[in-house]
MDAnalysis code that builds the backbone (N, CA, C; Angstrom):
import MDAnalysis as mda
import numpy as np

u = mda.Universe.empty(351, n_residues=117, atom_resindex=np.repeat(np.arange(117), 3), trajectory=True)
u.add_TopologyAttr("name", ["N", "CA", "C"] * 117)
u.add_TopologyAttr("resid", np.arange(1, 118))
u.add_TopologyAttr("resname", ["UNK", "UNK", "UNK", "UNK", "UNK", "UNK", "UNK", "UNK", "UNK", "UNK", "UNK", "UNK", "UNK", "UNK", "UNK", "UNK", "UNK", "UNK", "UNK", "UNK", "UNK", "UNK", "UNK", "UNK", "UNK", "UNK", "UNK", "UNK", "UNK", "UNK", "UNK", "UNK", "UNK", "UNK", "UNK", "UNK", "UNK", "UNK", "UNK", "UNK", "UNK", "UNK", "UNK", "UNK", "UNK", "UNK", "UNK", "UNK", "UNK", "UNK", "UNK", "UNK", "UNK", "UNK", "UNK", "UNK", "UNK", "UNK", "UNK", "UNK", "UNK", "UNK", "UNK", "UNK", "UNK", "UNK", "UNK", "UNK", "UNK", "UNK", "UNK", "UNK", "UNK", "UNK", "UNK", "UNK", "UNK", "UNK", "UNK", "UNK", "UNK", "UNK", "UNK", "UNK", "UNK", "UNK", "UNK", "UNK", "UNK", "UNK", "UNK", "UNK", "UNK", "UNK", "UNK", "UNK", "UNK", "UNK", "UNK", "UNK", "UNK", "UNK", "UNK", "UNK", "UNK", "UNK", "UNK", "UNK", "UNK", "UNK", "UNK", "UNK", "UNK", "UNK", "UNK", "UNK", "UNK"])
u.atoms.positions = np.array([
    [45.475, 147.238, 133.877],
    [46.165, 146.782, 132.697],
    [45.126, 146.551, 131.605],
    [44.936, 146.882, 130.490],
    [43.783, 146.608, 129.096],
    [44.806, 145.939, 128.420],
    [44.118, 146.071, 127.378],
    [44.559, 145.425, 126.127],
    [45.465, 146.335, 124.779],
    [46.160, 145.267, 124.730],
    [47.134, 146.245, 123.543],
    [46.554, 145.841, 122.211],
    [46.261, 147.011, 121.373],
    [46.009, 146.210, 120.048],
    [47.363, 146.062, 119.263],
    [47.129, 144.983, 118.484],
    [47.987, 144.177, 117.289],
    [48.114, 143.777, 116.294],
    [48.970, 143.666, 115.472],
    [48.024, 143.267, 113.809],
    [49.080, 141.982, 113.733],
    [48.410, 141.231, 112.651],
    [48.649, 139.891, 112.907],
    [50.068, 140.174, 111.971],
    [51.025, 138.671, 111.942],
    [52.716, 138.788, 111.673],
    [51.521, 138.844, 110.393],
    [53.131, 139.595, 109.232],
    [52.826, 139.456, 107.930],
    [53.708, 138.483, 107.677],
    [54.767, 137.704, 107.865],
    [55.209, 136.984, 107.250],
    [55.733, 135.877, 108.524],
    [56.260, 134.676, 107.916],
    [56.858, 133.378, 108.721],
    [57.758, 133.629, 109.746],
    [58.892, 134.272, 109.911],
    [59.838, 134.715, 110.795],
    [58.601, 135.074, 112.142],
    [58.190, 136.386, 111.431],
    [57.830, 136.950, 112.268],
    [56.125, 136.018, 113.548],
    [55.504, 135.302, 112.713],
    [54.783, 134.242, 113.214],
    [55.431, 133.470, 114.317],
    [56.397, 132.901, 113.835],
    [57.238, 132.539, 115.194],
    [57.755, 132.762, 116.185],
    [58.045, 134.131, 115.971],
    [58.539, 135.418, 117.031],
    [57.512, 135.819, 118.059],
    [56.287, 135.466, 117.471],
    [55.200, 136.174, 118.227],
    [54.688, 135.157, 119.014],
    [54.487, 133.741, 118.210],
    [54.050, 132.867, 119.561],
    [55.561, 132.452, 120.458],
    [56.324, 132.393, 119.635],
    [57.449, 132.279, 120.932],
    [56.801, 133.493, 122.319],
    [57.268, 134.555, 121.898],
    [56.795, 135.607, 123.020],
    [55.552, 135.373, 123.824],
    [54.368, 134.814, 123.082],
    [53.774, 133.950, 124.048],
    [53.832, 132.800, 125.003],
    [54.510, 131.927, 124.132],
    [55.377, 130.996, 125.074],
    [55.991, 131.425, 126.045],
    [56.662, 132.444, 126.088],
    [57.573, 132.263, 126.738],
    [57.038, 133.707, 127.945],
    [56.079, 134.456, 127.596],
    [55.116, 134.928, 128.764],
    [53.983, 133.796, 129.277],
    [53.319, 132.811, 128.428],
    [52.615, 132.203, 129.852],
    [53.563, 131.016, 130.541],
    [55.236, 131.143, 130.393],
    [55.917, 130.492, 131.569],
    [56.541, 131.695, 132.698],
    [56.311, 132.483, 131.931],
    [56.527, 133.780, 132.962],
    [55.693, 133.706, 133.865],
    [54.466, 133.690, 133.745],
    [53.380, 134.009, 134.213],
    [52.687, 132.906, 135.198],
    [53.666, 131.435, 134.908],
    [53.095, 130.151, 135.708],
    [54.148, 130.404, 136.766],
    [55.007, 130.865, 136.645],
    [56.579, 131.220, 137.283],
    [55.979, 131.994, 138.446],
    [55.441, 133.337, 137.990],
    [55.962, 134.340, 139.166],
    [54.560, 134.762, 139.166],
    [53.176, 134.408, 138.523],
    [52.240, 135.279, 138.451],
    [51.653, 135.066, 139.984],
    [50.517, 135.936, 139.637],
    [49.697, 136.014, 141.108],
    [48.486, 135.286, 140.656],
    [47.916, 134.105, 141.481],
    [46.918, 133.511, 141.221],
    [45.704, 133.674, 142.301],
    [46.011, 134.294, 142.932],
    [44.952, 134.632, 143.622],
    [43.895, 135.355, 143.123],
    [42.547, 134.578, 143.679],
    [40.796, 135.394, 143.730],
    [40.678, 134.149, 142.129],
    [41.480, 133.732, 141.353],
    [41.176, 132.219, 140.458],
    [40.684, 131.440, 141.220],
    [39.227, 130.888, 140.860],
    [39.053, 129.579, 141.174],
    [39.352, 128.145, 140.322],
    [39.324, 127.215, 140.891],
    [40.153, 126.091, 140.464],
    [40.211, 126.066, 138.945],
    [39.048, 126.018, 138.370],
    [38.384, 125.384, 136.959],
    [39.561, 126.785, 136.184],
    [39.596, 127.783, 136.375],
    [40.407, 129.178, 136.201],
    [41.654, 128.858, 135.990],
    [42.187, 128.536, 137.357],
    [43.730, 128.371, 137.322],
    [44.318, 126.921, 136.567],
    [43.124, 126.082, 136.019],
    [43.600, 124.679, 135.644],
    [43.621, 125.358, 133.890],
    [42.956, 125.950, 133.962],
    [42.342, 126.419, 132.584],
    [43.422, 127.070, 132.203],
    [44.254, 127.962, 133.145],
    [45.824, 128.816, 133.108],
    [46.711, 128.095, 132.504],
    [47.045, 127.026, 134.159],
    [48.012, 125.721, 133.857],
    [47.639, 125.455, 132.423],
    [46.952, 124.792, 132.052],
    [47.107, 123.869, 130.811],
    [48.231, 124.284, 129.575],
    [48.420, 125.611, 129.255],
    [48.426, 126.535, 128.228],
    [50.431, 125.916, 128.013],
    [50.666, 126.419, 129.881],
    [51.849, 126.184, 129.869],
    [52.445, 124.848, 130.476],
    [51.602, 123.500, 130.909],
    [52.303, 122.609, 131.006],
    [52.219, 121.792, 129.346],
    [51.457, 122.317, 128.300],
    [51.637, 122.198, 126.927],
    [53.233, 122.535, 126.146],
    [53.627, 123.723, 126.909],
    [54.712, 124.754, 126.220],
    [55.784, 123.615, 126.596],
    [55.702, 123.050, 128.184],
    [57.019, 122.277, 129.096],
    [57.091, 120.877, 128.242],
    [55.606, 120.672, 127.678],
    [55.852, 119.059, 127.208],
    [56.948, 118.736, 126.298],
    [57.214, 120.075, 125.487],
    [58.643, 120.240, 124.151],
    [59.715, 118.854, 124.948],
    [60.413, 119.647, 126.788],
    [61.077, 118.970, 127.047],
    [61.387, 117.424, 126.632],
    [60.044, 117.072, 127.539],
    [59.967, 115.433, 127.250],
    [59.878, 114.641, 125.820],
    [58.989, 115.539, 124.850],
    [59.329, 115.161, 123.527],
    [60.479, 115.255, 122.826],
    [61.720, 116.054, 123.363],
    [62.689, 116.021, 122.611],
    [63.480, 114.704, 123.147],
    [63.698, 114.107, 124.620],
    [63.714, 113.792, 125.090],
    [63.633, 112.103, 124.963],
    [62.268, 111.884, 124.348],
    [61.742, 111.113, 123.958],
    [62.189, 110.972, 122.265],
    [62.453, 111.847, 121.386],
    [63.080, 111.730, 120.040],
    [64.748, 111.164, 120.242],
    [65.467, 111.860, 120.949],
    [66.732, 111.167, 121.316],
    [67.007, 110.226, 121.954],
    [65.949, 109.801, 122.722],
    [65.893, 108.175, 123.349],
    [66.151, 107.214, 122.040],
    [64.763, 107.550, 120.793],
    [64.655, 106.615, 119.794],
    [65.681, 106.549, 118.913],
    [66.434, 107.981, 118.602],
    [67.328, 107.679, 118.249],
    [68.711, 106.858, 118.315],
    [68.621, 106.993, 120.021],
    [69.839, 106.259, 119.959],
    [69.673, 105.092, 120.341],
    [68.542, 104.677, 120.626],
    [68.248, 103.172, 120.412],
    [68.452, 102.584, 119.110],
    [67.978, 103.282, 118.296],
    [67.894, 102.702, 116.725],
    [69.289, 102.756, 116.115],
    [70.257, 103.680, 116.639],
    [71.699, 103.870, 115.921],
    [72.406, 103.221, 116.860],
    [72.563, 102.966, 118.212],
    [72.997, 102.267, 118.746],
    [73.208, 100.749, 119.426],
    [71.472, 100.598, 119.041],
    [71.254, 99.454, 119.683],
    [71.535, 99.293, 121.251],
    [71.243, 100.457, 121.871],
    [71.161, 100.393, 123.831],
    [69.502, 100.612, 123.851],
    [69.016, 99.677, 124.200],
    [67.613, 99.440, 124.467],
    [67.229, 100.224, 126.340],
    [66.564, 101.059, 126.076],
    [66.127, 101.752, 127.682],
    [65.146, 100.612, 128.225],
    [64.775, 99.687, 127.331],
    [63.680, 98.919, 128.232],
    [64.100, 97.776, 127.812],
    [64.195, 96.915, 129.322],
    [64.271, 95.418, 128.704],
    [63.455, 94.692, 129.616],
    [62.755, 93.861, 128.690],
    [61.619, 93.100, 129.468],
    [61.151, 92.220, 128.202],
    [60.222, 91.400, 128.954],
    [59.847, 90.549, 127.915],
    [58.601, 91.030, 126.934],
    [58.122, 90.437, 126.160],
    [56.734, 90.929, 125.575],
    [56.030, 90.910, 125.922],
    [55.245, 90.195, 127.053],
    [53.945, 90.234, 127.681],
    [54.235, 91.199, 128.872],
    [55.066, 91.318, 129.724],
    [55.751, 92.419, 130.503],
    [55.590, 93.955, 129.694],
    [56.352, 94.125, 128.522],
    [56.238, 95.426, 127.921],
    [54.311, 95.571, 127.437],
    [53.468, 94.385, 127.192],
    [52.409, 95.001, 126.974],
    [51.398, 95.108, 128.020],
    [51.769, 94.758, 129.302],
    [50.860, 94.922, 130.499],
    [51.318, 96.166, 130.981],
    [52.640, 97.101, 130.516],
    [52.834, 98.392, 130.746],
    [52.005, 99.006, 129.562],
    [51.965, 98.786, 128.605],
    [51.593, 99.518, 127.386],
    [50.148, 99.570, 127.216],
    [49.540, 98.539, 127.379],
    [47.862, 98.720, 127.132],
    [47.222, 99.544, 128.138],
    [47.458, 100.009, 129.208],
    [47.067, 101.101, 130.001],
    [47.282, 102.082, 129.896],
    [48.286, 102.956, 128.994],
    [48.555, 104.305, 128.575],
    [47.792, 104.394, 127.214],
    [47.682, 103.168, 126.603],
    [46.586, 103.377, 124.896],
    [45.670, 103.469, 125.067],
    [44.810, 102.905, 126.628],
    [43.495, 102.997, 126.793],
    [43.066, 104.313, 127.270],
    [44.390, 104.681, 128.485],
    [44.100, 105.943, 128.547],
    [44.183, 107.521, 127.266],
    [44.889, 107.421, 126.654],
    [44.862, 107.656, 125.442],
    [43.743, 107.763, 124.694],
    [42.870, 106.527, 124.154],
    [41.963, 106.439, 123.469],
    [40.559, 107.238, 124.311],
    [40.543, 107.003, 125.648],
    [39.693, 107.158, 126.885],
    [39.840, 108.901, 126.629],
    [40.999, 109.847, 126.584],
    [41.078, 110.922, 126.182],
    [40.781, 111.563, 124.625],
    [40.853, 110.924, 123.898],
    [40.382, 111.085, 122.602],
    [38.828, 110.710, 122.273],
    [38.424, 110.396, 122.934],
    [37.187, 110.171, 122.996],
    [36.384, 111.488, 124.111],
    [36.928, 111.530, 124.512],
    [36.246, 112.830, 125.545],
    [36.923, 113.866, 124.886],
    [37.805, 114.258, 124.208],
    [37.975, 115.405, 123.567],
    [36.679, 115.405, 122.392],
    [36.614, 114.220, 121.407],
    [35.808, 114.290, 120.184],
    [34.056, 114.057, 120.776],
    [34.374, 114.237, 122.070],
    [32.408, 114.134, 122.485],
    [31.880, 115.436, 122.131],
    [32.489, 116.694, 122.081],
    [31.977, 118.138, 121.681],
    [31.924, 118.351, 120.125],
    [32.620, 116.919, 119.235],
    [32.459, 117.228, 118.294],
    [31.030, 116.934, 117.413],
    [30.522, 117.887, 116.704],
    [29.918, 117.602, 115.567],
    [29.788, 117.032, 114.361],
    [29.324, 115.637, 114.069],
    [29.855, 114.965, 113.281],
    [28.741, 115.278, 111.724],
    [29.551, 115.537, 110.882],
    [28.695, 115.558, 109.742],
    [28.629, 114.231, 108.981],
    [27.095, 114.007, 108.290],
    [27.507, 112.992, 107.636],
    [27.464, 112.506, 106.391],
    [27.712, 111.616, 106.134],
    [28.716, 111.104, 105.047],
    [28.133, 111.795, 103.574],
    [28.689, 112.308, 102.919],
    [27.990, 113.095, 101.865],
    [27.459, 113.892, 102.171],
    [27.102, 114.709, 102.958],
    [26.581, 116.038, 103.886],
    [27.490, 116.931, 104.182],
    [26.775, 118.016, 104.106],
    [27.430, 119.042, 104.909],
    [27.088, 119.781, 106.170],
    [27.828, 120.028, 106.672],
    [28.037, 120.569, 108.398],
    [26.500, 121.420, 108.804],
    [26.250, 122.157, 107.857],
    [25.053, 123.391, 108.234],
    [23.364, 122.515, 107.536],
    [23.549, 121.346, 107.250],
    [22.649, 120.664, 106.979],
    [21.742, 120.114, 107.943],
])
């Protein structure tokens, strides 16, 4: 199998059309592909692409929760305040704990400087 060449969308419709079709080949491809002779660091490197594409679910998920909390007033969580923040400060840390190891590869320029300086 090689490579197909492509020229990039010329316009908005078509931009969307094209990563959809990606989307929706690397769930093809987490689905039914063959992963064999991948080693781990490989196949995690695969995964990632498309448990990104699945997260849509839970975020929509998560938008209609808030909504209908806020228009309805049916609260999904009830607990007290020190209860809701002994759940909560362990997902911000982990959070922050990930944002910080993403921005360790970054290059920081500084202040009044530029990047190639």
């Amino acid at each position: 199998m090689g490579v197909v060449s492509q020229h990039a969308p010329e316009d908005i419709p078509n931009v969307y059309k094209q990563r959809g079709t990606w989307a929706l080949d690397t769930i093809r491809l987490l689905l039914w592909g063959n992963f064999r002779g991948l080693g781990i660091r490989q196949y995690l490197q695969f995964l990632e692409p498309g448990l990104y594409y699945l997260q849509c679910f839970g975020t929509i998920a998560l938008i209609y929760a808030t909504l209908v909390t806020l228009f309805f007033h049916i609260h999904p969580l009830i607990s007290s305040q020190a209860e809701y923040w002994i759940h909560l400060l362990p997902f911000v840390a982990a959070l922050e704990l990930l944002l910080v190891m993403l921005a360790g590869e970054v290059r920081r320029v500084p202040a009044g400087g530029c990047a190639s300086c």
